[in-house]
C-alpha positions as CSV (number, residue, x, y, z in Angstrom):
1,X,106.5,206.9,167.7
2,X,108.2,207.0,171.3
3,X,111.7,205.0,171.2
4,X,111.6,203.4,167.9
5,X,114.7,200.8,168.7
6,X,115.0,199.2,172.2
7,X,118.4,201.5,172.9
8,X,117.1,204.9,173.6
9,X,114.8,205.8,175.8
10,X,112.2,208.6,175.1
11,X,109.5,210.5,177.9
12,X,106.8,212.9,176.4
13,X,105.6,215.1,178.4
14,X,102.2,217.5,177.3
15,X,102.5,220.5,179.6
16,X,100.1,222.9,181.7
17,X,97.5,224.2,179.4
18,X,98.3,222.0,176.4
19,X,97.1,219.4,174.2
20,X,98.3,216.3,172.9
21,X,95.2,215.8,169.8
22,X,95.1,212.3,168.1
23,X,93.6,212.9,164.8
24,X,91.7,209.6,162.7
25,X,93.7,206.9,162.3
26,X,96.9,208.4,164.5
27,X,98.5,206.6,166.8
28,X,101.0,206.9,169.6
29,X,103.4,204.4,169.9
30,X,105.1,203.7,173.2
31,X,108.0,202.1,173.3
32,X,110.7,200.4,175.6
33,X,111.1,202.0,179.1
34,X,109.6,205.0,177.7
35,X,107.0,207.2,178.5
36,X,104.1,209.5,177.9
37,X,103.2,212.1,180.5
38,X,100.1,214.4,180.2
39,X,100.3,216.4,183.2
40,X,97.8,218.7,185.4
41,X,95.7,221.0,183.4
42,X,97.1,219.4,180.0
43,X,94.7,217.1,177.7
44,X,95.1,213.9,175.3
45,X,92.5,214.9,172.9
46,X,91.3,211.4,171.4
47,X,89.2,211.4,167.7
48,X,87.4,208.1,166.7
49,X,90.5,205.5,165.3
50,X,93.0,207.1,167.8
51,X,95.1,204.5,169.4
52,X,97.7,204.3,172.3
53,X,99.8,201.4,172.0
54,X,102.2,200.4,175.1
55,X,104.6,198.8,173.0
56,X,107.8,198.1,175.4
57,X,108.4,196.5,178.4
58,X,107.9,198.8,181.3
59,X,106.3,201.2,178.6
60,X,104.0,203.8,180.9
61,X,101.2,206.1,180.2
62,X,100.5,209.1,182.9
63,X,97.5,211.1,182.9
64,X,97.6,213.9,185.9
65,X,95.3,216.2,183.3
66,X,91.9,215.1,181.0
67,X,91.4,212.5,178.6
68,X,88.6,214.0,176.2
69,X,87.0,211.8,174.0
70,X,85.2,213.1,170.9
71,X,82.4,211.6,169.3
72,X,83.3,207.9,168.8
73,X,86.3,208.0,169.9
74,X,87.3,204.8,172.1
75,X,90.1,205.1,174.7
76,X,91.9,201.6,174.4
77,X,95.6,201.5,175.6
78,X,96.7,198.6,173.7
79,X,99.2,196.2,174.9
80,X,101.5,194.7,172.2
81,X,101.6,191.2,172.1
82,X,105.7,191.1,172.9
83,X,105.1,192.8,176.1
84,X,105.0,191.6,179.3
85,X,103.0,194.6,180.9
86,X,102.1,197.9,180.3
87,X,100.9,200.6,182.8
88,X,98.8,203.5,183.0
89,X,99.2,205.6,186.3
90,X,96.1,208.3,186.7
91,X,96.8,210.9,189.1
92,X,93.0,211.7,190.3
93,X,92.3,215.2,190.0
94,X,89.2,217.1,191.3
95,X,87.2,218.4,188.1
96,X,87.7,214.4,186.6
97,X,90.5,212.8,184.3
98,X,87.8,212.5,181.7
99,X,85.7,214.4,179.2
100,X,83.0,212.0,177.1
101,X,81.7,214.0,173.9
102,X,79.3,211.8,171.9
103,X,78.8,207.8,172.0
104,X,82.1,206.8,173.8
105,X,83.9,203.6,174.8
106,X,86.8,202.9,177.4
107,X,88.5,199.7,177.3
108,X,91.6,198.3,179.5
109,X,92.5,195.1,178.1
110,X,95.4,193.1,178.9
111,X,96.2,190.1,176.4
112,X,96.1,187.1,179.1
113,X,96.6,186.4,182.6
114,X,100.2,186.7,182.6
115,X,100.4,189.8,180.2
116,X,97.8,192.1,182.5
117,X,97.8,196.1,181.8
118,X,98.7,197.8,185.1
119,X,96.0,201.0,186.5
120,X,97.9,202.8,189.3
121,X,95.3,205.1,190.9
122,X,96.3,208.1,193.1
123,X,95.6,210.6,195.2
124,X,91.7,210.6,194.7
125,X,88.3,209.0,193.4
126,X,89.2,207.9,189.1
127,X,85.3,208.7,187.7
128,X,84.3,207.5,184.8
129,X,81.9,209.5,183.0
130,X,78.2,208.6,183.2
131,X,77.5,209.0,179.6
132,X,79.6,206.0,178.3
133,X,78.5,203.4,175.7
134,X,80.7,200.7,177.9
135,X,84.0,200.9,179.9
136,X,85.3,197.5,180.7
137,X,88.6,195.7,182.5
138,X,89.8,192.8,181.1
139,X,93.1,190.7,182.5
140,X,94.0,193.7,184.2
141,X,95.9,194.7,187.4
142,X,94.6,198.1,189.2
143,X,96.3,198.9,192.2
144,X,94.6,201.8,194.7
145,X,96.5,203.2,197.1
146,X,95.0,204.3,200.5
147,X,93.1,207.7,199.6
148,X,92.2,206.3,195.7
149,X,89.2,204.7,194.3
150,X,87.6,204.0,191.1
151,X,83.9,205.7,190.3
152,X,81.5,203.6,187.7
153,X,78.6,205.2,186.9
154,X,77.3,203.8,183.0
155,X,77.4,199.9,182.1
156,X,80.9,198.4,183.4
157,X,82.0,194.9,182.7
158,X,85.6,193.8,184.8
159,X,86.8,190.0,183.8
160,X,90.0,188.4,184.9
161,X,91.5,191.3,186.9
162,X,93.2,192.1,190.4
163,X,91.9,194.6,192.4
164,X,94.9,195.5,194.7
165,X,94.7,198.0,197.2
166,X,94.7,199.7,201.3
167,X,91.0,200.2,200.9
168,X,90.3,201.9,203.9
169,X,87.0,202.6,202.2
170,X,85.9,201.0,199.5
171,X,87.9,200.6,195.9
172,X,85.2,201.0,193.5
173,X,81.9,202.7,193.3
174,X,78.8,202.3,191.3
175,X,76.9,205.3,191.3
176,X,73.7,207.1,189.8
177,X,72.1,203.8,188.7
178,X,75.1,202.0,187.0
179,X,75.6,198.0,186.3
180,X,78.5,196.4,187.0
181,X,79.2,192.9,185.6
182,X,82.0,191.0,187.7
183,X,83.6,188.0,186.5
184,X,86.9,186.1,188.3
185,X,88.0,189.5,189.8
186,X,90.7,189.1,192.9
187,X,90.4,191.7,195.6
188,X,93.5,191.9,197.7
């Protein structure tokens, strides 16, 4: 539990070579203006009945390294209702930011139009791994800057989002035969 009173402020960060492992049922709990940083070559290991919750305002998730998700495992960065946004920066790095092991789910949900979860992109193509039940983007902000872009290849849904960006080439792919259901999504 990052920060568990709104006075201090608390940043985790999972080295080079090491792993952050969410067992059943664990959760990590982030909390005002704090932070949880899983850098380059470092991995958040994610079990079915993990859960990330942004909890505080300006509460940040940063993933330079892998996500891997095991066997039913769902990566779902939960927004608390009492905050006005959280935000998830991926640093785009070339062997992927994410491993899928098993029947796997990734869900960005903000709660409504005015509490939206912020996806910074950087520094690359964000893909998505082909073998995923579902990944989907609900009341969501992602903002790409000019080199970044997001890579869909299994069954996407994105609902209610802005897609912000430089897009000097296009901001999201579909690839190697996936679908992609849009629904009120801004591009800007």
């Amino acid at each position: 539990h990052l920060c568990p009173n709104t006075t201090p402020v608390a940043h985790l960060r999972i080295t080079s070579s090491n792993i952050l492992e969410i067992k059943p049922g664990g959760a990590v709990i982030i909390n005002d203006s704090s932070s949880l940083k899983i850098e380059k070559n470092a991995s958040l290991v994610l079990h079915k009945g993990a859960e990330i919750i942004l909890n505080g305002s300006s509460s940040s998730l940063n993933i330079e390294g892998r996500i891997i998700l095991l066997e039913g495992a769902k990566f779902q960065p939960t927004v608390h209702k009492n905050n006005k946004f959280g935000q998830i920066e991926f640093i785009a790095n070339e062997s992927g930011n994410f491993e899928s092991y098993g029947s796997n789910e990734i869900q960005f949900n903000g709660l409504t139009s005015d509490k939206k979860l912020r996806i910074i992109v950087k520094n690359g193509e964000l893909v998505f791994p082909s073998n995923l039940e579902e990944i989907s983007f609900n009341n969501i902000e992602v903002i790409l800057d000019a080199t970044s872009a997001i890579s869909l290849s299994s069954k996407a849904k994105i609902e209610n989002s802005n897609i912000l960006g430089e897009f000097k080439s296009p901001g999201i792919f579909v690839k190697g035969g996936g679908k992609v259901d849009v629904k009120s999504v801004v591009f800007k």
